[in-house]
N, C-alpha and C positions, 0 to 999 in steps of 0.2 A: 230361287227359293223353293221349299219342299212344298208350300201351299198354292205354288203357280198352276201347279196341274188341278187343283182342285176350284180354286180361285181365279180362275185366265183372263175371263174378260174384267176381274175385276182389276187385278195388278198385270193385266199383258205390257205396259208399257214400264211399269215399274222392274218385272222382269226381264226385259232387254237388256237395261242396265247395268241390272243385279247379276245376269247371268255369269259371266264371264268372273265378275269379284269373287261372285259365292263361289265357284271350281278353285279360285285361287287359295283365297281363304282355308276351305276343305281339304287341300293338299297341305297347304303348310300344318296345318293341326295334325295331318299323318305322318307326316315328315317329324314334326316337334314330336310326337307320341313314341312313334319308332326310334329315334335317338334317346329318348330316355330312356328307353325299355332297354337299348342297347346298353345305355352306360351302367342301369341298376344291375343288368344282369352278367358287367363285367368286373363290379367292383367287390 
């Protein structure tokens, strides 16, 4: 989470967890952004 670095001792164990989901998460929302942007800009 983007409030882990500010927040640590409060969520450090919540962000272990979370770590690895949130990267995945964050890719797919660029991966999903980039292929629409692809197909708007080919149709």
């Amino acid at each position: 989470m983007v409030l882990g670095f500010e927040q640590e001792t409060d969520y450090a164990d919540y962000d272990e967890t979370m770590d690895e989901f949130d990267v995945l998460f964050a890719i797919s929302i660029l991966v999903s952004v980039f292929v629409f942007a692809l197909i708007s800009l080919q149709s």
